[in-house]
N, C-alpha and C positions, 0 to 999 in steps of 0.2 A: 507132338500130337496135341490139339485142341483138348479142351473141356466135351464129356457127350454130346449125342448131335442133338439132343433137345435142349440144351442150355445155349449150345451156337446158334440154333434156330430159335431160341426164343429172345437172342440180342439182338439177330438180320431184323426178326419182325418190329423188334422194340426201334430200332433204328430207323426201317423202313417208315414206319408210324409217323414218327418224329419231323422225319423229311417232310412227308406230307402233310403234315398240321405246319409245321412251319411254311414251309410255299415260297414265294416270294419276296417276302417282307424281310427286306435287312435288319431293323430293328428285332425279332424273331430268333433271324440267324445268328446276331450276335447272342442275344441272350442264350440259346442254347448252348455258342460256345464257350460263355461264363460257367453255364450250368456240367457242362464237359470239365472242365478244370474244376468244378469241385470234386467234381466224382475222382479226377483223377490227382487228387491230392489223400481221396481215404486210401486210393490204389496206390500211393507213394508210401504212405504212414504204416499199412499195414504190410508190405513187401518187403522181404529182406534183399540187399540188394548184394553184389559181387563187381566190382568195376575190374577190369583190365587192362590192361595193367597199371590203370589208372585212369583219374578225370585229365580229359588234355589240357583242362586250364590249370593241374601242376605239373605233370608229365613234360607237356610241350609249353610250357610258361614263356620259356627263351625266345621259341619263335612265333609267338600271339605278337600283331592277330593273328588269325586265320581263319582258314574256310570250312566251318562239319557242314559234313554234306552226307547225306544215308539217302533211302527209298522214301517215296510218297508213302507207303502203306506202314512205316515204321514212325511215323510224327508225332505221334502222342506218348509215347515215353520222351523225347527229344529234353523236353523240358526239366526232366528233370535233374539234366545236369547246373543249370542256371540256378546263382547263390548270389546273396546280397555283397556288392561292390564289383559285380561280372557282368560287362556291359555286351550285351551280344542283339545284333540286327538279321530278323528273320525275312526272308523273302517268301512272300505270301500272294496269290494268283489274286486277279482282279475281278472274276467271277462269284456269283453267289455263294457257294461254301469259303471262299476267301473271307466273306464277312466271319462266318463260324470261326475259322483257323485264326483272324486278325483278333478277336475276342480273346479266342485261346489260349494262343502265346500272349497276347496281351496283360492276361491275368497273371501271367510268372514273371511277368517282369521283362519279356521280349520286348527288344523296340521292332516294328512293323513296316518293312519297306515292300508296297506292293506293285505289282508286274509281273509279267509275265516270258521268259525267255531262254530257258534250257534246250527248246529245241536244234537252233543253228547258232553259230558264232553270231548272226546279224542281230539277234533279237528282238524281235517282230514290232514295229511301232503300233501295230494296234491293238495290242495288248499291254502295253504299256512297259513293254520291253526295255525299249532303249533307256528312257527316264530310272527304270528300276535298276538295271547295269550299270550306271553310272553315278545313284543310291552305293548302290553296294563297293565301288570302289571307293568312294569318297568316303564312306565307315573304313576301311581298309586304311585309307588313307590318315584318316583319322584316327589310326590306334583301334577300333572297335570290329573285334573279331565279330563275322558274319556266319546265320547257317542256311542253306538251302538244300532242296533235293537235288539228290545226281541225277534222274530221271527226266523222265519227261510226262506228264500229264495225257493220258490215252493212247499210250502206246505199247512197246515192249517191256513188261516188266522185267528189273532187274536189269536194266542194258542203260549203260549212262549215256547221257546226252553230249552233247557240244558245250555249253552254256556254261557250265561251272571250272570245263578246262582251258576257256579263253578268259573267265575271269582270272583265274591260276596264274596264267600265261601273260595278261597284262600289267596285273597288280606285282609278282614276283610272290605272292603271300602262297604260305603251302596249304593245300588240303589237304584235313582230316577224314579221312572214310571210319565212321560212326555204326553201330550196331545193337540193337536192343530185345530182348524179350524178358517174356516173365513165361511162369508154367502154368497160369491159368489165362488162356484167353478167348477170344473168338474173331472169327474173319470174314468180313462182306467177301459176296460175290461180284466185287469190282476187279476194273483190270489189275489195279495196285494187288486186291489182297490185304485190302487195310486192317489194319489189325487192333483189336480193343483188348487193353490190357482189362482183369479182373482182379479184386482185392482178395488177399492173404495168400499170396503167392512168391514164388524164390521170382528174385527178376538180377536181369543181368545185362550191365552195359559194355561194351569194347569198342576201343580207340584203335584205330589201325594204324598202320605206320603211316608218316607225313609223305604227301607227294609233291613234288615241285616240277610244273613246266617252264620250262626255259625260255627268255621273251624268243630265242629264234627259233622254237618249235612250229615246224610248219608241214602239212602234208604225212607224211607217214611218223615223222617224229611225236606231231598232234595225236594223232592216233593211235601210240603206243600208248602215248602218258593217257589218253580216255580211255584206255582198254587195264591200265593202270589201276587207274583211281575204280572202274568196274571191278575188276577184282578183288579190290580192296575193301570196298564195303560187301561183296559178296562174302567176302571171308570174316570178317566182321559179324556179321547179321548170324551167317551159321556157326561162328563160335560161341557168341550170345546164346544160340539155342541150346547149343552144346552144353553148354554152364549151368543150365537150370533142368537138364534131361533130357530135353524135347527136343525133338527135330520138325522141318515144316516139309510139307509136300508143296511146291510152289505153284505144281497147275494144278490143284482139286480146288 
């Protein structure tokens, strides 16, 4: 359960605001998302945390790189798994809050590969899909474990896309399905459900077990392993919640 509904309605609005005074102005958007990482460094400092059953970068050490991949609405804890000498490349959309979020991860220490392409195996060149897919493999390639959403931007929440199990499927590298909360927070009414952590609260992260698509996954095999890796940060997210008390209502 959230924070009362005057404290969650007084971050929609404080948010709401925000948007609006910012506008269009990249310059703006990034600054707000510097000024989002500070906040979200007192919400680290003052949070006691529970990891489970560990950070993957010692849990699954053996087989980094690899892929964390969780929900859009669950991104801003993300970061706080990232520590000095942990090289990790974020995938970050090419539209206007993409500025915000490239600022954001920016400020931990995320490297920034932008594009756009969870929706289908093709990943849409005009979003700068394909160039970003082949970003993220060449990190892979490179030793440097990647993270993106398992979702897809404006659609069903909670239901994973194509996009992160054809990167799986090409690279050989396993996904992580990732899961985050804390006990004090609040949630837009977007489709994600994005979620804003609050300071002096229990928070708690969980590592799911590793997935691996097989390069000859094709057709119904494909589909297992995306209905896989859906599971997987589903159960994930609500162990997270589990951990710190809370439960979420996922359609209010």
């Amino acid at each position: 359960m959230a924070p009362g509904p005057a404290v969650a309605e007084t971050g929609r609005q404080l948010w709401r605001t925000t948007l609006k005074r910012v506008g269009n102005t990249p310059s703006l958007w990034r600054a707000a998302g510097t000024l989002g990482a500070g906040f979200m460094r007192l919400v680290y400092a003052t949070t006691s945390f529970t990891i489970e059953p560990g950070s993957p970068f010692d849990i699954y050490r053996d087989l980094a790189p690899f892929i964390l991949t969780t929900w859009h609405g669950q991104l801003l804890m993300a970061p706080r798994l990232v520590r000095k000498g942990v090289r990790v490349r974020g995938l970050v959309s090419k539209s206007r809050d993409g500025d915000l979020s490239a600022a954001y991860l920016g400020s931990f220490g995320v490297e920034v590969v932008r594009g756009s392409g969870g929706r289908d195996r093709r990943y849409t060149v005009e979003k700068g899909g394909v160039r970003a897919f082949l970003l993220l493999k060449k990190s892979l390639e490179e030793g440097v474990s990647v993270a993106t959403t398992a979702d897809v931007s404006n659609t069903v929440r909670r239901h994973c896309g194509e996009g992160v199990v054809a990167l799986a499927r090409l690279t050989g590298r396993p996904v992580i399905p990732m899961g985050f909360a804390t006990s004090h927070w609040f949630a837009l009414r977007s489709w994600d459900r994005a979620t804003f952590h609050l300071p002096f609260s229990r928070g708690a992260i969980v590592a799911g077990a590793p997935v691996f698509v097989p390069a000859d996954a094709h057709e119904a095999a494909f589909e297992a392993k995306r209905l896989e890796i859906e599971r997987g940060v589903n159960a994930a997210v609500d162990r997270a919640y589990a951990l710190v008390g809370k439960t979420r209502d996922w359609q209010a």
